[in-house]
N, C-alpha and C positions, 0 to 999 in steps of 0.2 A: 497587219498593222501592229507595230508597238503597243504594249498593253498598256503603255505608260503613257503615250498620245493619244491612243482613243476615246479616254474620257474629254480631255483638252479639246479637240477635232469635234464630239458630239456636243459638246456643250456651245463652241464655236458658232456651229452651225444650227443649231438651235435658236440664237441670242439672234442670228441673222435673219433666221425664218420667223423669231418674234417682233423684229422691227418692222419686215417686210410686211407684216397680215396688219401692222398699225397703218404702213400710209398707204399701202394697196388700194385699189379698186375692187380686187376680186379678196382680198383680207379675211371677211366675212366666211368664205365658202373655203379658205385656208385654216382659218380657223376651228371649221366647223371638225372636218377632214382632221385634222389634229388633235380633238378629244376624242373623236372614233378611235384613232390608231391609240391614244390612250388607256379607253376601252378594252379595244383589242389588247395592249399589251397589258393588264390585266385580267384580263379573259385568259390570254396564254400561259400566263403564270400561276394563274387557278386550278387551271388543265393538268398543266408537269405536274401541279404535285399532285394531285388526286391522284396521277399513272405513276409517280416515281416508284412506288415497290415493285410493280409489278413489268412495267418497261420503262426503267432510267434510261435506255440507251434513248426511246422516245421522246421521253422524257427532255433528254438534253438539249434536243432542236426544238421542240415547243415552248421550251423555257427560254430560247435566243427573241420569241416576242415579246419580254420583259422589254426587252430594249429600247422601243418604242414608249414606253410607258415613261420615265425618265425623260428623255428627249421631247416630247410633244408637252409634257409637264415644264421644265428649263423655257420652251417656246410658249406657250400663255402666258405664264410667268412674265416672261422679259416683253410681250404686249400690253399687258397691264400696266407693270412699273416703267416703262418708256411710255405709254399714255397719261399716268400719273405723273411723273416725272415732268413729261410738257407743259400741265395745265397747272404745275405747281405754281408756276413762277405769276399767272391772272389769277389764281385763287391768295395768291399775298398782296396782289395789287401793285404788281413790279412795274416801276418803267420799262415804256418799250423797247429801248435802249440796253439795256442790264438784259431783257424778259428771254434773249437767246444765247448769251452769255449762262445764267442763272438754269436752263432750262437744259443745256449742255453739259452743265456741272454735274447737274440732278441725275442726269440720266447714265453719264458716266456711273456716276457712285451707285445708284440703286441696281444696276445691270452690273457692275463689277463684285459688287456686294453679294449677288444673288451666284455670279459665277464662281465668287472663290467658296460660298458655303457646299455646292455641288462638289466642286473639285476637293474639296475638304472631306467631304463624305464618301465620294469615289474612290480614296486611296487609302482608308481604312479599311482592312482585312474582313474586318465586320460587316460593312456596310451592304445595306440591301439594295441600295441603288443598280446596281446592274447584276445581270444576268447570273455572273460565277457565284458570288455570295447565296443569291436566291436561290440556286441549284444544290449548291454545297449545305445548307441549313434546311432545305426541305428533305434530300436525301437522310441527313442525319436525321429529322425529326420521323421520316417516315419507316426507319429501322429502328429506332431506338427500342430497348428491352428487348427484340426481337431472338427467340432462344435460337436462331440459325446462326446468327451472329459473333462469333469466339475471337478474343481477343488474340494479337499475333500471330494472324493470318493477313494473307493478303487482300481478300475481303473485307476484313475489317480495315487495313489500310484504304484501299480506295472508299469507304463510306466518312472514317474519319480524321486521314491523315492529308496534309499537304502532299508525299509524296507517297508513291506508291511503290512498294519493296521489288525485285527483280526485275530492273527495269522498267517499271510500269509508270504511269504519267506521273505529272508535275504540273500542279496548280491545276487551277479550275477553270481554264481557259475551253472554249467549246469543244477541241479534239481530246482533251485531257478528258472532259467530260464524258463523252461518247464512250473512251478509253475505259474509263472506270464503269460505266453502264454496262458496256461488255462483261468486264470482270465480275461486275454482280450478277448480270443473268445468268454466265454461265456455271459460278459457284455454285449460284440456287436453283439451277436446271436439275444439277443432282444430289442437293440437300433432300430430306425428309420434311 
């Protein structure tokens, strides 16, 4: 998928699976199930870096359950603010008449509001919201000083450069990652 749709697409579906755990039946047990995977995707992202020195290449798929962590967070999120959002319009003491009107308005804005702050934060280089940035900033933090590490090599490319010299990956997308995992292990297979 487009790197440039996939925050669009998860946030999407997110905002869908937040509305759905509001008027569900079984919401409750959706709900529940989606700060596990929360959980878990902070668990995962605890995991990579504790391993990133020693197996980044592991590294880089244990850190893909960040993903979930963002996603299941966008989804409580937009349960919340579409349950607030509802009860806004009897907590002002609206007519009945206006109360889904009013109640419509609310939800749009607070679920639009909440979706463009995501996507705002997803398309910053920086951002910790998914998975590449998380991988790219633990990698750097977990080499940093490190004396095996000499500038203008190709190892040092893949820990701190978007692209990586002789062909080597581009961006920090999950195979780019793997890519450069590779390239660190096997620098530092025959470093001192």
């Amino acid at each position: 998928m487009d790197s440039r749709i996939a925050p669009v697409v998860a946030v999407f579906c997110a905002t869908v699976l937040g509305v759905f755990i509001l008027y569900s039946t079984r919401g409750g047990v959706v709900a529940a199930v989606m700060a596990g995977l929360l959980l878990l995707g902070v668990m995962g992202r605890n995991l990579a870096r504790g391993m990133m020195k020693d197996r980044p290449v592991r590294a880089a798929y244990v850190m893909q359950l960040w993903l979930l962590a963002p996603v299941s967070t966008i989804t409580l999120v937009t349960t919340l603010s579409t349950w607030v959002a509802v009860s806004m319009p009897a907590w002002l003491s609206i007519e009945a008449t206006e109360e889904k009107i009013v109640g419509g308005v609310l939800v749009g804005a607070f679920n639009a509001m909440l979706a463009a702050l995501w996507l705002d934060d997803a398309k910053n280089a920086q951002s910790a919201t998914w998975p590449d940035a998380q991988y790219r900033i633990a990698l750097q933090k977990a080499f940093a000083g490190d004396h095996r590490i000499k500038g203008n090599t190709r190892l040092f490319d893949a820990i701190y450069f978007d692209k990586v010299r002789q062909d080597g990956p581009k961006g920090w997308d999950l195979a780019a990652r793997v890519a450069r995992g590779k390239i660190i292990e096997r620098a530092l297979a025959g470093a001192p």
